[in-house]
N, CA, C and O atoms as CSV, one atom per row, in Angstrom:
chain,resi,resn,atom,element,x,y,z
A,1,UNK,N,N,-22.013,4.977,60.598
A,1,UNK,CA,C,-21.566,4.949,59.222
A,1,UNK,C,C,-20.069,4.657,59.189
A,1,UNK,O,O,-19.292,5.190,59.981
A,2,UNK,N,N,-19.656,3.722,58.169
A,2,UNK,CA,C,-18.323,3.242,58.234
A,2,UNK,C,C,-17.218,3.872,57.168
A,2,UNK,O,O,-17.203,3.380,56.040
A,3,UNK,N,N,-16.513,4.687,57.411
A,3,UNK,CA,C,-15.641,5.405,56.208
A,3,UNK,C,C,-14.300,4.467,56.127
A,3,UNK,O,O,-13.796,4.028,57.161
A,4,UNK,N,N,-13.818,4.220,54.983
A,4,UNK,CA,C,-13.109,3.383,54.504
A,4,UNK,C,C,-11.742,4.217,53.652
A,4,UNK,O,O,-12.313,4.835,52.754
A,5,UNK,N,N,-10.423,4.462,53.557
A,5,UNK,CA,C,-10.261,5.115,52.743
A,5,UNK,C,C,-8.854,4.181,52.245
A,5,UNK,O,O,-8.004,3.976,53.112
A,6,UNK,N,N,-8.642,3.658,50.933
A,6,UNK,CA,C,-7.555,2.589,50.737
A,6,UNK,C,C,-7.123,2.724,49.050
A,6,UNK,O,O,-7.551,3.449,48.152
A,7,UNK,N,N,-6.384,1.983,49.082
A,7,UNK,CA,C,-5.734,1.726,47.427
A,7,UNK,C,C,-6.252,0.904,47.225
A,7,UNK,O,O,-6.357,0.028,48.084
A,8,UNK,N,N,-6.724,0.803,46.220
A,8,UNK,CA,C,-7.457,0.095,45.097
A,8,UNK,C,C,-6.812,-0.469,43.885
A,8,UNK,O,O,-6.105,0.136,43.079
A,9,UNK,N,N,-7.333,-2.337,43.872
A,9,UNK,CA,C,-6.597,-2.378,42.657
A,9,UNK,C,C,-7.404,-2.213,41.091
A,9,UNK,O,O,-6.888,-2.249,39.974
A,10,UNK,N,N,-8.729,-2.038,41.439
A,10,UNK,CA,C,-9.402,-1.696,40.276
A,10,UNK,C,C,-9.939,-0.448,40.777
A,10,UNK,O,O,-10.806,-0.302,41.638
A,11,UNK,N,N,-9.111,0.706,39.917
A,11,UNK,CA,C,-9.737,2.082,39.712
A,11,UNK,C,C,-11.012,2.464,38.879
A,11,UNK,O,O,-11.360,3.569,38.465
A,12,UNK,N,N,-11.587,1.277,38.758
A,12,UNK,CA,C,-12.751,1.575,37.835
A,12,UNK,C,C,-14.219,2.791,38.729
A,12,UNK,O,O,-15.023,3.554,38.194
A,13,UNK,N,N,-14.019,2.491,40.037
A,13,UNK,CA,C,-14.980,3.659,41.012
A,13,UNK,C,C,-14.730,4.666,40.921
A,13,UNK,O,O,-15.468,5.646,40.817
A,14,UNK,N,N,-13.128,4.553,40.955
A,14,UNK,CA,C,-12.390,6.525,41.110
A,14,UNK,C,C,-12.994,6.796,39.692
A,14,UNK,O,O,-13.897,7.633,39.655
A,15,UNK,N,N,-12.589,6.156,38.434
A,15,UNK,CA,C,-12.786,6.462,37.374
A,15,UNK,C,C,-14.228,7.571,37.560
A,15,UNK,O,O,-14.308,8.797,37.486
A,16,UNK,N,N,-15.366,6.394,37.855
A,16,UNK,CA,C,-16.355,6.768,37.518
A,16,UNK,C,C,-16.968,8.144,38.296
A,16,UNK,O,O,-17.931,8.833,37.963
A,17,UNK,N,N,-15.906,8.314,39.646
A,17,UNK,CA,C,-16.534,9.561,40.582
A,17,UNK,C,C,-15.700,10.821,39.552
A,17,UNK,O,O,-16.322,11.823,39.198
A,18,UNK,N,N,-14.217,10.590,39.149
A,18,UNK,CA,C,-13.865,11.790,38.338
A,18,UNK,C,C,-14.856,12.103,37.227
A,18,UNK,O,O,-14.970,13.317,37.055
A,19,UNK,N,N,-15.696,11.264,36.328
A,19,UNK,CA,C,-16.335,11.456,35.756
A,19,UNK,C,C,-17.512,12.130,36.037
A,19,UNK,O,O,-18.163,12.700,35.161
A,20,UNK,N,N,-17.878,12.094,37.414
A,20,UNK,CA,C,-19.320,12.787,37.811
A,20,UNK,C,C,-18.696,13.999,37.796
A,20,UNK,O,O,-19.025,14.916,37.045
A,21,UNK,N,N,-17.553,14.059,38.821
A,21,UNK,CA,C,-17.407,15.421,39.418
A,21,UNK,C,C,-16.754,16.676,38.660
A,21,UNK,O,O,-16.949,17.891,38.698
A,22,UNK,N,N,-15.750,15.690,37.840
A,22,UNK,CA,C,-14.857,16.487,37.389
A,22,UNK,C,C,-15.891,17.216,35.618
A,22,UNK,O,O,-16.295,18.307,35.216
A,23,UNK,N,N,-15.883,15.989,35.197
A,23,UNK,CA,C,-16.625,16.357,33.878
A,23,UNK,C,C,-18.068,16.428,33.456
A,23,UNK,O,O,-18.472,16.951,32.418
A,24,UNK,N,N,-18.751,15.879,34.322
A,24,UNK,CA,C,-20.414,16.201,34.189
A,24,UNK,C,C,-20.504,17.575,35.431
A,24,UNK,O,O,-20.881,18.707,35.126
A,25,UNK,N,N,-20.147,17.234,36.596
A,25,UNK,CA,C,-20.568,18.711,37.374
A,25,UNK,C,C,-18.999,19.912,36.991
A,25,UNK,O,O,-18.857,21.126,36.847
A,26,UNK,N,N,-18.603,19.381,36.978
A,26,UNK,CA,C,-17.085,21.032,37.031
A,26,UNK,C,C,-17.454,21.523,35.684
A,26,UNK,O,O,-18.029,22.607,35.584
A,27,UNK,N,N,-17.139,20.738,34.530
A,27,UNK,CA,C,-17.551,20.943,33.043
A,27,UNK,C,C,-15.859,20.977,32.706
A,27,UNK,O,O,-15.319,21.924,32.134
A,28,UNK,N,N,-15.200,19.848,33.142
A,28,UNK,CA,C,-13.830,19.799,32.299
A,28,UNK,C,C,-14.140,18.885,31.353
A,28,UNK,O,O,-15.176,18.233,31.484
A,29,UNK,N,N,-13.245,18.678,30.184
A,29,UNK,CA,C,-13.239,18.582,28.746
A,29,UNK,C,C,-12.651,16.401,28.860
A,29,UNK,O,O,-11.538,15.947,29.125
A,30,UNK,N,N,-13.401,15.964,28.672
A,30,UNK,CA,C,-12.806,14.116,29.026
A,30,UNK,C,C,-11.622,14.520,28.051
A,30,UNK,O,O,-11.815,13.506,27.380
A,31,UNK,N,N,-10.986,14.885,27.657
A,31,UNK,CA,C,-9.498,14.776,27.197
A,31,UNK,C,C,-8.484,15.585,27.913
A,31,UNK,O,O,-7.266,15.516,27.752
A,32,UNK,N,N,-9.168,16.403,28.768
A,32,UNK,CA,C,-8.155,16.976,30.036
A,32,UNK,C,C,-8.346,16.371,30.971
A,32,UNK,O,O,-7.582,16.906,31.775
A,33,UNK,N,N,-9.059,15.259,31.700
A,33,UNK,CA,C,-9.145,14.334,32.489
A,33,UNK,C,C,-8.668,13.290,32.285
A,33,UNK,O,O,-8.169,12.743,33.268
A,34,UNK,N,N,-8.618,12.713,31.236
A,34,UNK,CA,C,-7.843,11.438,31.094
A,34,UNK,C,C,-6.657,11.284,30.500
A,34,UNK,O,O,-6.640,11.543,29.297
A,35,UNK,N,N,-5.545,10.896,31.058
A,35,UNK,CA,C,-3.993,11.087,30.769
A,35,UNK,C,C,-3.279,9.610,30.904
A,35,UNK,O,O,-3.740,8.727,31.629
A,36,UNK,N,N,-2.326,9.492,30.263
A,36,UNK,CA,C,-1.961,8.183,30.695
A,36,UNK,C,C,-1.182,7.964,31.947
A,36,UNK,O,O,-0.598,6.939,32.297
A,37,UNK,N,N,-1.307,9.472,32.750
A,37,UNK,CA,C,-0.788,8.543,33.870
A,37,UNK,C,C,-1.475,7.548,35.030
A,37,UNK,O,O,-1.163,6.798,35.954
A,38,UNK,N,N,-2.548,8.044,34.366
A,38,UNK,CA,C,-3.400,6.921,35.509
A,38,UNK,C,C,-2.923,5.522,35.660
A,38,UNK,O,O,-3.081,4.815,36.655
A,39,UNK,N,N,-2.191,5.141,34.314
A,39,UNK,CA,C,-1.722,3.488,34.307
A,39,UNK,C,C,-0.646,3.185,35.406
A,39,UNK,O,O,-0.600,2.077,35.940
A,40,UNK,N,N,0.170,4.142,35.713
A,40,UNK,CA,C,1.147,4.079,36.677
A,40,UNK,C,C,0.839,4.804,38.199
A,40,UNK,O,O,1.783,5.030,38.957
A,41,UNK,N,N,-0.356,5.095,38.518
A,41,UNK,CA,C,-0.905,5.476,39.372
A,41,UNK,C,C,-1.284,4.669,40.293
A,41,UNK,O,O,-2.014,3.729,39.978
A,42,UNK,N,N,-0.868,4.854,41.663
A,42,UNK,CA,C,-1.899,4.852,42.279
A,42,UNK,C,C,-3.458,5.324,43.183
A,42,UNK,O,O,-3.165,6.482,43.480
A,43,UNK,N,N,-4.469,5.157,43.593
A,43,UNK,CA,C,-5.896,5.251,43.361
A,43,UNK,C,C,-6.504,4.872,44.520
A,43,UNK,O,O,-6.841,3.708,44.739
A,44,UNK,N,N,-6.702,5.981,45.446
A,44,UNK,CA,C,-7.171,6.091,46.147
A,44,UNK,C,C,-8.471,5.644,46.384
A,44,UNK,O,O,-8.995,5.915,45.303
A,45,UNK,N,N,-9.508,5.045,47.202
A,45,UNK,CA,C,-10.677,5.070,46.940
A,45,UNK,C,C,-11.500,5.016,48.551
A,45,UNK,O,O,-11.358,4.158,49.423
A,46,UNK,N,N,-12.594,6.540,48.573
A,46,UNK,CA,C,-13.028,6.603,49.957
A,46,UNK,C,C,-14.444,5.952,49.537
A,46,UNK,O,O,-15.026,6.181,48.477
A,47,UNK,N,N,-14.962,4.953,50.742
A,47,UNK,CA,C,-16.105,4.255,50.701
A,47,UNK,C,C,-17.209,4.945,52.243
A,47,UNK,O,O,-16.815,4.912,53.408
A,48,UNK,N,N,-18.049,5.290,51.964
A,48,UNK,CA,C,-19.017,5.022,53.142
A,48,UNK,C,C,-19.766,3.780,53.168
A,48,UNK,O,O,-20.217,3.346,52.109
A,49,UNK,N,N,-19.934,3.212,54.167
A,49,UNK,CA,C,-21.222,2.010,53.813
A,49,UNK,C,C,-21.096,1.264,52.615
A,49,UNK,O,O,-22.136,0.760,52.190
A,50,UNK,N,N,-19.914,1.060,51.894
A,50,UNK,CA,C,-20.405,0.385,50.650
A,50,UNK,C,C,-20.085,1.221,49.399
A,50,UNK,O,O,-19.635,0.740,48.360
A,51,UNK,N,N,-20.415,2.770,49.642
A,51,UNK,CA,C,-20.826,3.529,48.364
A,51,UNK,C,C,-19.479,4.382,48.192
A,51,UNK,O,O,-19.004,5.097,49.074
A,52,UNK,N,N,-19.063,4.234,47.201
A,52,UNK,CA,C,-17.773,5.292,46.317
A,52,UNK,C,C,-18.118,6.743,46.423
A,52,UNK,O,O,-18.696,7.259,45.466
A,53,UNK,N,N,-17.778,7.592,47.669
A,53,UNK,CA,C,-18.043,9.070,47.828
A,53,UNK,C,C,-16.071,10.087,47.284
A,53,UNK,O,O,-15.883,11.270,47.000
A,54,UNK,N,N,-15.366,9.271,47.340
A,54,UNK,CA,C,-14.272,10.107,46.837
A,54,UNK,C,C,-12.894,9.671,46.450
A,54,UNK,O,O,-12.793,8.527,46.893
A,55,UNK,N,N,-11.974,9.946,45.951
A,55,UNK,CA,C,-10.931,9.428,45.328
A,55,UNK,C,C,-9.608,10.530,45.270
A,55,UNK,O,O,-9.935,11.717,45.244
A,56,UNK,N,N,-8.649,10.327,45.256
A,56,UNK,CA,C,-7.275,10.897,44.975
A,56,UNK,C,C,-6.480,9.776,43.867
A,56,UNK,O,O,-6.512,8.546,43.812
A,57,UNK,N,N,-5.821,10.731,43.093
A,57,UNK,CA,C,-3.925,9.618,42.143
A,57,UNK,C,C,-3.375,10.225,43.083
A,57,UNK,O,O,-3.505,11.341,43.587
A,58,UNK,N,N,-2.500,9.017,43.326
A,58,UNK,CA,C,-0.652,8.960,44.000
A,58,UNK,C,C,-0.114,8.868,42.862
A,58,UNK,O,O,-0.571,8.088,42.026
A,59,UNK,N,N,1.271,9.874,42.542
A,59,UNK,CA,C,2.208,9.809,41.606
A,59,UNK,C,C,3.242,9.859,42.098
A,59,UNK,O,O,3.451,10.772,42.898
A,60,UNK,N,N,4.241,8.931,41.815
A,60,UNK,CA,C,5.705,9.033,42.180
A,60,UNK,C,C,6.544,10.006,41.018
A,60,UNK,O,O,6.553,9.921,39.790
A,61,UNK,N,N,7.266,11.000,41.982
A,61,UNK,CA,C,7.670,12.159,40.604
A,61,UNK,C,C,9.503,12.358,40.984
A,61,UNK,O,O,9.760,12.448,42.185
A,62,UNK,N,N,10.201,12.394,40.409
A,62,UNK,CA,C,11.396,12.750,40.852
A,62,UNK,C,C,11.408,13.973,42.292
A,62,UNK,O,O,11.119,15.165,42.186
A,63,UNK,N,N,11.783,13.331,43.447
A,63,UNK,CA,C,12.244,14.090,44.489
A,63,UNK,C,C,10.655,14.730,45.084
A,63,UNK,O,O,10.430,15.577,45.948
A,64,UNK,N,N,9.843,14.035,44.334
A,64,UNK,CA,C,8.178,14.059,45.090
A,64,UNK,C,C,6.841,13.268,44.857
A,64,UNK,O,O,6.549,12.954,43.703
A,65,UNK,N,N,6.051,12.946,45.859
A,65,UNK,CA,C,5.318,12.418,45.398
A,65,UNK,C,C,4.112,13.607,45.409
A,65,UNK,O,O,4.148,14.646,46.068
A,66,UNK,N,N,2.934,13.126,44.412
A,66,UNK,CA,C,2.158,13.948,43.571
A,66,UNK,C,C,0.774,13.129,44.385
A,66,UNK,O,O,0.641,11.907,44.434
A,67,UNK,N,N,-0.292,14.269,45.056
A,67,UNK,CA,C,-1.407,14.265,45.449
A,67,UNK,C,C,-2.329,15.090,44.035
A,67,UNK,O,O,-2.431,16.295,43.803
A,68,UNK,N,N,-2.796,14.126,43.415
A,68,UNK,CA,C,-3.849,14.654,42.324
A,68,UNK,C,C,-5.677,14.085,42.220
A,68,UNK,O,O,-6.148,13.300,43.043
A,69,UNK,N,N,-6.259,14.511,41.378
A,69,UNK,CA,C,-7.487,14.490,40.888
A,69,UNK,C,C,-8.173,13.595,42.445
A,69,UNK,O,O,-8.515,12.448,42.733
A,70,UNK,N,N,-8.098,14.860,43.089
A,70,UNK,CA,C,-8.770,14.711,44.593
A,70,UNK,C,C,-10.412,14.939,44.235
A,70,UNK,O,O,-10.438,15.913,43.482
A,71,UNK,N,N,-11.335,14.612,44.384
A,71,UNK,CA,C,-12.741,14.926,44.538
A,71,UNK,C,C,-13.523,14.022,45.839
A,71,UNK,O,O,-13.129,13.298,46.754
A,72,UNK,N,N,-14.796,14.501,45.362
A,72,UNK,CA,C,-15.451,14.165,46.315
A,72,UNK,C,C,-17.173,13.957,46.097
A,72,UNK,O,O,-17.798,15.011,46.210
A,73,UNK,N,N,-17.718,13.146,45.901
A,73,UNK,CA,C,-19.329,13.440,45.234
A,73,UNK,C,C,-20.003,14.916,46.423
A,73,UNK,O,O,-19.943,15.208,47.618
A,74,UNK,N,N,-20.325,15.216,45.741
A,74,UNK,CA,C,-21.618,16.270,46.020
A,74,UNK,C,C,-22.041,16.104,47.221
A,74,UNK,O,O,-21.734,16.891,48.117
A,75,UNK,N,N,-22.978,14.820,47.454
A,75,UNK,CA,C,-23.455,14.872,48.497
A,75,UNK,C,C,-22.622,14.224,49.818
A,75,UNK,O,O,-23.206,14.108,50.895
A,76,UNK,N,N,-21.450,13.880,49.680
A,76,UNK,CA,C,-20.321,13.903,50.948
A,76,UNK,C,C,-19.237,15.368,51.013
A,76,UNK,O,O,-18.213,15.243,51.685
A,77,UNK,N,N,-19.434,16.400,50.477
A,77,UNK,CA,C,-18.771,16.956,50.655
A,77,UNK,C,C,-19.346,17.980,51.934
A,77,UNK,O,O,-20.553,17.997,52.173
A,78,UNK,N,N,-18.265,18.930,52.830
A,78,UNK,CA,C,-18.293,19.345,53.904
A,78,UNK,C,C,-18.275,18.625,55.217
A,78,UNK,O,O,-18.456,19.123,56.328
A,79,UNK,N,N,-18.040,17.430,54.931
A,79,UNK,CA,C,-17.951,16.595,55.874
A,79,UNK,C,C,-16.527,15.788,56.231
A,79,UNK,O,O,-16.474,14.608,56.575
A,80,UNK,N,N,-15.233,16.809,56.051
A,80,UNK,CA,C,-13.969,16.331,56.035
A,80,UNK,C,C,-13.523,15.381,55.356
A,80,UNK,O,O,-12.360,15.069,55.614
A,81,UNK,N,N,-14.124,14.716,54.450
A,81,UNK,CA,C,-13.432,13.917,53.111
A,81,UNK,C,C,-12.221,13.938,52.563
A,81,UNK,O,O,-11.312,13.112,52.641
A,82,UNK,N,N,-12.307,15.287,51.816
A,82,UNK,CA,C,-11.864,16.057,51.465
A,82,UNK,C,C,-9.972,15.913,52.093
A,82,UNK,O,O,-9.036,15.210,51.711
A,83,UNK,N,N,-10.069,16.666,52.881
A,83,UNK,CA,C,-8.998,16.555,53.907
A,83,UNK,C,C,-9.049,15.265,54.360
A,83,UNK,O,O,-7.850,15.063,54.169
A,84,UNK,N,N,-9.442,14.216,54.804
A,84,UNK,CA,C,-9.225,12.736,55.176
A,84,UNK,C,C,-8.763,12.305,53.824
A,84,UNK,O,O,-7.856,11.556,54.187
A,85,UNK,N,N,-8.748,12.261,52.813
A,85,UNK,CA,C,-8.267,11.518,51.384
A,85,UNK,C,C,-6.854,12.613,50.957
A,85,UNK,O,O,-5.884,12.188,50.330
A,86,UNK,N,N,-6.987,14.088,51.442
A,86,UNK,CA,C,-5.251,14.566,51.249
A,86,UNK,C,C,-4.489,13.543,52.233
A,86,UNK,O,O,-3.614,12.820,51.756
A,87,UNK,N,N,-4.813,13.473,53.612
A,87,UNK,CA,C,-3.895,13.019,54.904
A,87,UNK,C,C,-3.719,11.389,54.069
A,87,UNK,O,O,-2.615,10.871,53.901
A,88,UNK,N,N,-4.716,10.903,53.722
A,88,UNK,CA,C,-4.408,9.376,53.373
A,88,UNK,C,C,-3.297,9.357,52.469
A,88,UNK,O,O,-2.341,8.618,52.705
A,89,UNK,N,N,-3.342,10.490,50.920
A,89,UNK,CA,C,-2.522,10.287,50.360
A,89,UNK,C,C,-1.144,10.803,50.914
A,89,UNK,O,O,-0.071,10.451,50.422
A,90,UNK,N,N,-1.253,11.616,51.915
A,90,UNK,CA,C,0.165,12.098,52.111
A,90,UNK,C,C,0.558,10.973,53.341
A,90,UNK,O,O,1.701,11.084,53.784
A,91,UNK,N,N,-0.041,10.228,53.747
A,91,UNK,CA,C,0.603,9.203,54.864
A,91,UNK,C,C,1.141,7.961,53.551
A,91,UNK,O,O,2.183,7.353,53.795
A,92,UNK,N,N,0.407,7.649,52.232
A,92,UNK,CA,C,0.946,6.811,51.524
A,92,UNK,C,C,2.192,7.044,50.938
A,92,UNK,O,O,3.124,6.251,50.796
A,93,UNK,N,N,2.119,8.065,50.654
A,93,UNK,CA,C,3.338,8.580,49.853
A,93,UNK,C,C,4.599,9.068,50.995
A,93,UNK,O,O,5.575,9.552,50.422
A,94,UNK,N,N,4.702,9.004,52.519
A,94,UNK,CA,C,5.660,8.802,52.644
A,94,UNK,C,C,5.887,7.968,53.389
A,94,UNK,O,O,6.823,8.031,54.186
A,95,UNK,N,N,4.644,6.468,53.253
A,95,UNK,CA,C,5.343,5.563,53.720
A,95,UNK,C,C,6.371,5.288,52.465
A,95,UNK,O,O,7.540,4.918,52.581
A,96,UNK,N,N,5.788,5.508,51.446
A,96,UNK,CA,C,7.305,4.590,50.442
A,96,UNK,C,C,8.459,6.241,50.022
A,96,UNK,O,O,8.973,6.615,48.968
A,97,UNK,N,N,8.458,6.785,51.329
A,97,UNK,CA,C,9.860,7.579,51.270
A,97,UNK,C,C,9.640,9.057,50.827
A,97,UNK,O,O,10.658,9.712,50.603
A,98,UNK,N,N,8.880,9.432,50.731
A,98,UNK,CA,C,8.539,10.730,50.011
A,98,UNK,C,C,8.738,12.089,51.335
A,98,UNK,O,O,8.039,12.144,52.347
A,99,UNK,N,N,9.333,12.616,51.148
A,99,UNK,CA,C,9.514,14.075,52.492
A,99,UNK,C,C,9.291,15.333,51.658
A,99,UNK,O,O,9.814,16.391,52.007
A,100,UNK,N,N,8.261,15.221,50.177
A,100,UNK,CA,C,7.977,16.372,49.613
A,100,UNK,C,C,6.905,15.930,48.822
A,100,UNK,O,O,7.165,15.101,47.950
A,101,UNK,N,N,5.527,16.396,48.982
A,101,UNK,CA,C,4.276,15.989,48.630
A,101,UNK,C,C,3.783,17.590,47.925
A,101,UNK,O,O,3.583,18.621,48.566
A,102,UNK,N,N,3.673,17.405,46.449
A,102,UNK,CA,C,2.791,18.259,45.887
A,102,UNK,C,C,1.440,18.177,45.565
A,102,UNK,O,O,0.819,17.118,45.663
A,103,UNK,N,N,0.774,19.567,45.060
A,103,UNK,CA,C,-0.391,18.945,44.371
A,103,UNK,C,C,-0.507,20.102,43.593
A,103,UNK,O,O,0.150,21.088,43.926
A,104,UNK,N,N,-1.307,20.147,42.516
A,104,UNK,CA,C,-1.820,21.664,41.706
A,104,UNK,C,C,-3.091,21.753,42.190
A,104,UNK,O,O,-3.997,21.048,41.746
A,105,UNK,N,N,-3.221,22.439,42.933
A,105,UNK,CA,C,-4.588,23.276,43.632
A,105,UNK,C,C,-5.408,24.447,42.408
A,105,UNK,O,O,-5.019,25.295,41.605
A,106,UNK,N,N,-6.615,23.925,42.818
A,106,UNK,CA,C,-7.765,25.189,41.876
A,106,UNK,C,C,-7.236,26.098,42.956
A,106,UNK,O,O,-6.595,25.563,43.861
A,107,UNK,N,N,-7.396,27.235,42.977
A,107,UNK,CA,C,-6.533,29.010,43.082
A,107,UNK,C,C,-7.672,29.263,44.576
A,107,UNK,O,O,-7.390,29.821,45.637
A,108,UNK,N,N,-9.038,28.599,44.138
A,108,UNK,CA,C,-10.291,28.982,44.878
A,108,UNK,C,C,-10.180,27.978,46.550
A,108,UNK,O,O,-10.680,28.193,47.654
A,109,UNK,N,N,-9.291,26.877,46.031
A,109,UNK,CA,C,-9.327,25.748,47.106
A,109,UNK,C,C,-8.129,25.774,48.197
A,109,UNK,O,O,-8.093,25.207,49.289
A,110,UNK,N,N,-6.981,26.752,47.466
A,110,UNK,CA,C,-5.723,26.909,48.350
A,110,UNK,C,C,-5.838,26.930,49.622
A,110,UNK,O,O,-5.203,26.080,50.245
A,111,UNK,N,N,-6.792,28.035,50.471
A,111,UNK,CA,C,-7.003,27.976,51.762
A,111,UNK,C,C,-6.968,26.924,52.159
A,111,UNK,O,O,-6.007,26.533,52.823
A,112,UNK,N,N,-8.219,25.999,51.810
A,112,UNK,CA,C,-8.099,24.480,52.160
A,112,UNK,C,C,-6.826,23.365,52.230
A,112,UNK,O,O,-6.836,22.416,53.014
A,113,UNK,N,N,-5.642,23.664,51.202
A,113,UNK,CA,C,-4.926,23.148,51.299
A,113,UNK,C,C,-3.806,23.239,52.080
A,113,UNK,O,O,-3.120,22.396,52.658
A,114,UNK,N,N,-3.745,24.771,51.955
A,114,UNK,CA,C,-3.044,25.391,53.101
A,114,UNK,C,C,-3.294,24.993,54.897
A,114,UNK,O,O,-2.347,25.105,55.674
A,115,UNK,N,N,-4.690,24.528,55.378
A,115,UNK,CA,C,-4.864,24.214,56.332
A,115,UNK,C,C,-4.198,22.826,56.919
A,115,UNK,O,O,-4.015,22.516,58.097
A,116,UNK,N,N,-3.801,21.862,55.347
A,116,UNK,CA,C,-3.367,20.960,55.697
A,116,UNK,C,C,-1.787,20.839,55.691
A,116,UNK,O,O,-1.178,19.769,55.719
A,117,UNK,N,N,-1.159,22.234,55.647
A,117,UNK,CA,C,0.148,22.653,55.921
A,117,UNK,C,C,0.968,22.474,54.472
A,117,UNK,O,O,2.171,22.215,54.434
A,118,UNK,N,N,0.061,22.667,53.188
A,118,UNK,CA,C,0.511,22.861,52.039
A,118,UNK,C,C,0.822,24.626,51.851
A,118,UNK,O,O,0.051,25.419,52.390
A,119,UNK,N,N,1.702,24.987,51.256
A,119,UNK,CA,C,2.152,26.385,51.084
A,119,UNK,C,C,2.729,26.533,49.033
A,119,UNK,O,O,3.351,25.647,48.449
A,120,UNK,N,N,2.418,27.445,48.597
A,120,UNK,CA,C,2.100,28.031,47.543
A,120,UNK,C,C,3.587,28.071,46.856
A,120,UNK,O,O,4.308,28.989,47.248
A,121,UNK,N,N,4.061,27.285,45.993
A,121,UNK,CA,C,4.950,27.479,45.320
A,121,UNK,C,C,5.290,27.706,43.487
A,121,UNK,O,O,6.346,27.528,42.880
A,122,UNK,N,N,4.461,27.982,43.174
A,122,UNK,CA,C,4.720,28.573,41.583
A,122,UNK,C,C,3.753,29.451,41.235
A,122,UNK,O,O,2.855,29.795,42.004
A,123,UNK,N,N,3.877,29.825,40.154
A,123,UNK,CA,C,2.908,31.020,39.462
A,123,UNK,C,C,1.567,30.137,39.174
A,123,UNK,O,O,1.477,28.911,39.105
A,124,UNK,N,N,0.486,31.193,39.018
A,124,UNK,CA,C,-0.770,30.515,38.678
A,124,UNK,C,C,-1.001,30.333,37.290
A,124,UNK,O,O,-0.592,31.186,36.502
A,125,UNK,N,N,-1.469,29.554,36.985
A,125,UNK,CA,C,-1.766,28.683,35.868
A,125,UNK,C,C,-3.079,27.979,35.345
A,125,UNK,O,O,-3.812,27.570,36.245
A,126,UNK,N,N,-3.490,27.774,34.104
A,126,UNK,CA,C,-4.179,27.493,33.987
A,126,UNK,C,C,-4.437,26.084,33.512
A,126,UNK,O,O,-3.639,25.561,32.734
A,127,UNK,N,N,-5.288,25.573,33.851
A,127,UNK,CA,C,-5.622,23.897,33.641
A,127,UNK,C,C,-7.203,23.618,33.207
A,127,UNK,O,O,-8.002,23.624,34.144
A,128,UNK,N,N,-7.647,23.412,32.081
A,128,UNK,CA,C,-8.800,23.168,31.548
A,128,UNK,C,C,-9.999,24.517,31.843
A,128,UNK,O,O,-11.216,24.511,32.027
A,129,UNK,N,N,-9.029,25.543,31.783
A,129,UNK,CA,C,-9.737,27.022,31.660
A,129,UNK,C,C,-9.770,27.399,33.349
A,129,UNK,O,O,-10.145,28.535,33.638
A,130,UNK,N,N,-9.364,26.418,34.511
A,130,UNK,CA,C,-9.371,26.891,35.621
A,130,UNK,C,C,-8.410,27.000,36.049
A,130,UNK,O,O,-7.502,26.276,35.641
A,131,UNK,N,N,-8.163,28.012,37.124
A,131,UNK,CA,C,-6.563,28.937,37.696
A,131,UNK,C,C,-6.169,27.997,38.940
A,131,UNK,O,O,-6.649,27.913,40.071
A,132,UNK,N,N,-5.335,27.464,38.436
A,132,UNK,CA,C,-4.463,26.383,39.366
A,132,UNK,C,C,-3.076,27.263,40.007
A,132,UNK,O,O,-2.560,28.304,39.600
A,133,UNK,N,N,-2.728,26.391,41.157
A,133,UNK,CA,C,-1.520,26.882,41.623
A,133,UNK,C,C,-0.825,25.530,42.321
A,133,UNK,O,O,-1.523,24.723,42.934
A,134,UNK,N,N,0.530,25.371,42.176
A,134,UNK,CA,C,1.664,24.370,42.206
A,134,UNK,C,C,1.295,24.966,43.983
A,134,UNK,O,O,1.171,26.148,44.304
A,135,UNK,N,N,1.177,23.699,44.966
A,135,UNK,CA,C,1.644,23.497,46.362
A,135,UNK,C,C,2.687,22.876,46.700
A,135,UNK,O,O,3.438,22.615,45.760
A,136,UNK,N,N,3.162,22.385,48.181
A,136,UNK,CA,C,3.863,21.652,48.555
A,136,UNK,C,C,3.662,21.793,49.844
A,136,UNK,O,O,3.222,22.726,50.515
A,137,UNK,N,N,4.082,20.632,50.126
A,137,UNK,CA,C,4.418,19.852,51.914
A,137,UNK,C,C,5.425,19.561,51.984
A,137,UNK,O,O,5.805,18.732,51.157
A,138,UNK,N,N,6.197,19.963,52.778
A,138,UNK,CA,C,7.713,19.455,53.486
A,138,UNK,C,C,7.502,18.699,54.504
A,138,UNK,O,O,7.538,19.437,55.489
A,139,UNK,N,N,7.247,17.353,54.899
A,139,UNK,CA,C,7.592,16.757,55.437
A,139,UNK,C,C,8.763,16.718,56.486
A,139,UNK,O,O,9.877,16.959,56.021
A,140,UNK,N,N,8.676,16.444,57.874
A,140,UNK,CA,C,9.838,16.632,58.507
A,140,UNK,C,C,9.640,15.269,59.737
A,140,UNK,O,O,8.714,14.620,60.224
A,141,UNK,N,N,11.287,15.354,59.856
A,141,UNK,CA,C,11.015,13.924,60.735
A,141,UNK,C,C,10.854,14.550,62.389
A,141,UNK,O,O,10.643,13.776,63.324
């Protein structure tokens, strides 16, 4: 099986996997999923064989770049995706210069992020009724 994981110039796949995952299976609200920053985004897109199993946004943010709306379909998850589409976005974001990579983590997923040497920096919060928390990666040369 061939895993693929790249930028995309038509986000129309990611689109459609946030839509499975995020708002038909999680039950977030399509007006807390769709923002305009997607227009200035870039859009990750993981392929097996052909088929759209997961997606990350790259955001360029003052003094960081932004790892967001990470998923993964259903039936590829537990199979390091997951973590292969953080590492992709954090190898993109500092090829174009970035030495501080955030993300807002669900509260439930931190461990996970933490494994990938993200550590917990703001109060918890809430985002479409679920308890998020501000991460970060320091990058070092």
């Amino acid at each position: 099986m061939s895993l693929h994981v790249e930028v995309v110039a038509d986000p129309a796949p990611c689109f459609a996997l946030r839509e499975e995952v995020f708002i038909q299976e999680q039950g977030f609200a399509p007006e807390e999923e769709w923002d305009d920053l997607d227009a200035g985004a870039e859009h990750l897109l993981a392929t097996r064989d052909g088929t759209a199993i997961g997606t990350a946004r790259l955001l360029k943010e003052p003094g960081a770049g932004r790892i967001g709306r990470i998923c993964v379909r259903k039936s590829a998850r537990g199979t390091g995706l997951g973590a292969e589409l953080v590492r992709a976005g954090i190898a993109r974001l500092a090829e174009q210069g970035f030495t501080r990579i955030v993300l807002g983590a669900q509260v439930r997923a931190m461990g996970f992020y933490e494994t990938l040497g993200f550590t917990p920096c703001g109060e918890v919060y809430d985002d479409g009724g679920v308890p998020h928390r501000e991460m970060a990666l320091v990058l070092r040369d």
